[in-house]
C-alpha positions in Angstrom: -8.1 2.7 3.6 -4.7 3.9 2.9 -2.4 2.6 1.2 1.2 3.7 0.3 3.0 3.4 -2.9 7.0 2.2 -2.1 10.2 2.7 -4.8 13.1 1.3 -4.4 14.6 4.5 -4.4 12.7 5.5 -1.1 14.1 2.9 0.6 17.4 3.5 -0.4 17.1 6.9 0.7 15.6 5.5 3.9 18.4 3.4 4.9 20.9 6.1 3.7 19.4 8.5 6.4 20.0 5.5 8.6 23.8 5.0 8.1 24.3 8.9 8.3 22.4 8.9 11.7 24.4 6.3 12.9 27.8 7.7 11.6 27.3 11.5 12.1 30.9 11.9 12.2 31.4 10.1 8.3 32.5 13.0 6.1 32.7 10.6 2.4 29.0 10.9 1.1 26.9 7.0 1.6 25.2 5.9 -2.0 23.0 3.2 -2.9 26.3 1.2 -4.6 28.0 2.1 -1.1 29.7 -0.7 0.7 28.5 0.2 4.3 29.6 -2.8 6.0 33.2 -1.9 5.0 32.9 1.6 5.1 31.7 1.3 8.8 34.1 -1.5 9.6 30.9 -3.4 11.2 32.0 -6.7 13.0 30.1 -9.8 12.2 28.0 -10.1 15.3 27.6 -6.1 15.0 26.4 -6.6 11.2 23.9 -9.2 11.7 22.2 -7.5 15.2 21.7 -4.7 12.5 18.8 -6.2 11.2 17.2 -5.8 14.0 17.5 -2.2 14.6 16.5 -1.6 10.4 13.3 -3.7 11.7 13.3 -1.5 15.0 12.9 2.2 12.6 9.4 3.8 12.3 9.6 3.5 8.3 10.3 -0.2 8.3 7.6 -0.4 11.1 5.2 1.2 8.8 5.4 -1.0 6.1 5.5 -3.9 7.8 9.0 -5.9 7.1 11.2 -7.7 9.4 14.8 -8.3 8.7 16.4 -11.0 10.1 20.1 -11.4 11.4 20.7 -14.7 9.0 20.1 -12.3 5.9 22.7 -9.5 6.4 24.9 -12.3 6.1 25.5 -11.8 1.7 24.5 -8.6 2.1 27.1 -5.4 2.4 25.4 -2.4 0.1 22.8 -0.2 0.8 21.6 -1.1 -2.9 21.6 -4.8 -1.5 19.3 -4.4 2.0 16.8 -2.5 -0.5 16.2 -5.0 -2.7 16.1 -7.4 0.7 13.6 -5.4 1.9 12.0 -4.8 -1.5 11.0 -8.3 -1.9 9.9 -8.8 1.8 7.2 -6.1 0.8 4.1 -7.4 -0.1 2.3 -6.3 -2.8 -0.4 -3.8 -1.1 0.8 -2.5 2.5 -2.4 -1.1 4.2 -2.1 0.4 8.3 -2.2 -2.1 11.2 -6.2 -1.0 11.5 -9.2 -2.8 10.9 -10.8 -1.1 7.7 -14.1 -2.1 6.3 -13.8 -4.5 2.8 -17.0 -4.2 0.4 -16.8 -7.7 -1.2 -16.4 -7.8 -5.1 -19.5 -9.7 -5.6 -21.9 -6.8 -3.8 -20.4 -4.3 -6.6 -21.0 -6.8 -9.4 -24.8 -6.9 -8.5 -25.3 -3.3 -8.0 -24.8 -2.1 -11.7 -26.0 0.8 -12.9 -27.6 1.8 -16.0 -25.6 3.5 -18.8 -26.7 7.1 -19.5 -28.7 7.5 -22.8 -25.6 9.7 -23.9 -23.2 7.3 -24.1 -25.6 4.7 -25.0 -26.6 6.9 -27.9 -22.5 6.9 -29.6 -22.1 2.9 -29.1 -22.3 1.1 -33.0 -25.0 -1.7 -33.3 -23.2 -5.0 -33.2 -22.3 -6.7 -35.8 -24.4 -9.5 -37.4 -22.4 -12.6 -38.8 -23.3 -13.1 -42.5 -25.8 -16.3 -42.9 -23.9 -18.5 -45.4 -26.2 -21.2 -47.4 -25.8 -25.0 -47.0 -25.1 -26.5 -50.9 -27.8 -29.7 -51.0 -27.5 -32.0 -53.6 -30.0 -33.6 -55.6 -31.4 -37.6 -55.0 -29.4 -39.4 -56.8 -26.6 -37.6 -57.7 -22.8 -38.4 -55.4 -21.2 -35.2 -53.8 -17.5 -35.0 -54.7 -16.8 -36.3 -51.3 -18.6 -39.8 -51.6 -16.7 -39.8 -55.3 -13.5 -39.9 -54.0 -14.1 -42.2 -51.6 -15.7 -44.5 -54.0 
């Protein structure tokens, strides 16, 4: 199985790609803090179909989030769509294929013995110290029953 480890950073860098692709002709540089959907003069209608083209590119395809027009709504930074996207992630992303899953109880049966070596460095345990019970003689009151007497 393979799985994919995704910053927020990457992402950012993603959907900067994005925005120069789109804009070619843009000569100010696009950062995360950038306010694309000024700097691009996007429409509402315009802004809101975007999310479908971000869920349309290969990289969003590949790990597996859909944006939907309702959420470009607050959203105007490239920093912002990130974190969007960022918490539409889950936590492990694995490919669209079927892949074989060894269940955690098979591994937990199948142990095997420590080498003598390491067996060999490991302290003995330690022993809690036996601690004698006080009895008192027939006849004679503990301090407890005194008290309460």
């Amino acid at each position: 199985m393979q799985l994919y480890s995704i910053s927020i950073n990457e992402i950012e860098d993603d959907l900067i790609d994005f925005f120069r692709s789109e804009w070619p002709q843009h000569p100010a540089p696009i950062f995360p803090g950038t306010d694309v959907r000024n700097t691009f003069n996007y429409p509402p209608k315009a802004w809101a179909e975007l999310a479908d083209r971000l869920s349309e590119e290969p990289w969003m395809r590949q790990i597996n989030v859909r944006l939907f027009q309702a959420d470009m709504r607050n959203l105007s930074t490239v920093e912002h769509i990130a974190l969007l996207i960022s918490k539409r992630l889950r936590h492990v992303v694995a490919p669209h294929a079927q892949m074989p899953v060894t269940p955690l109880t098979s591994l937990m049966r199948a142990r095997t013995p420590a080498p003598a070596s390491a067996v060999a460095n490991v302290a003995p345990p330690v022993t809690a110290k036996k601690t004698r019970v006080k009895r008192t003689k027939k006849g004679k009151d503990t301090k407890k029953a005194k008290r309460a007497g």
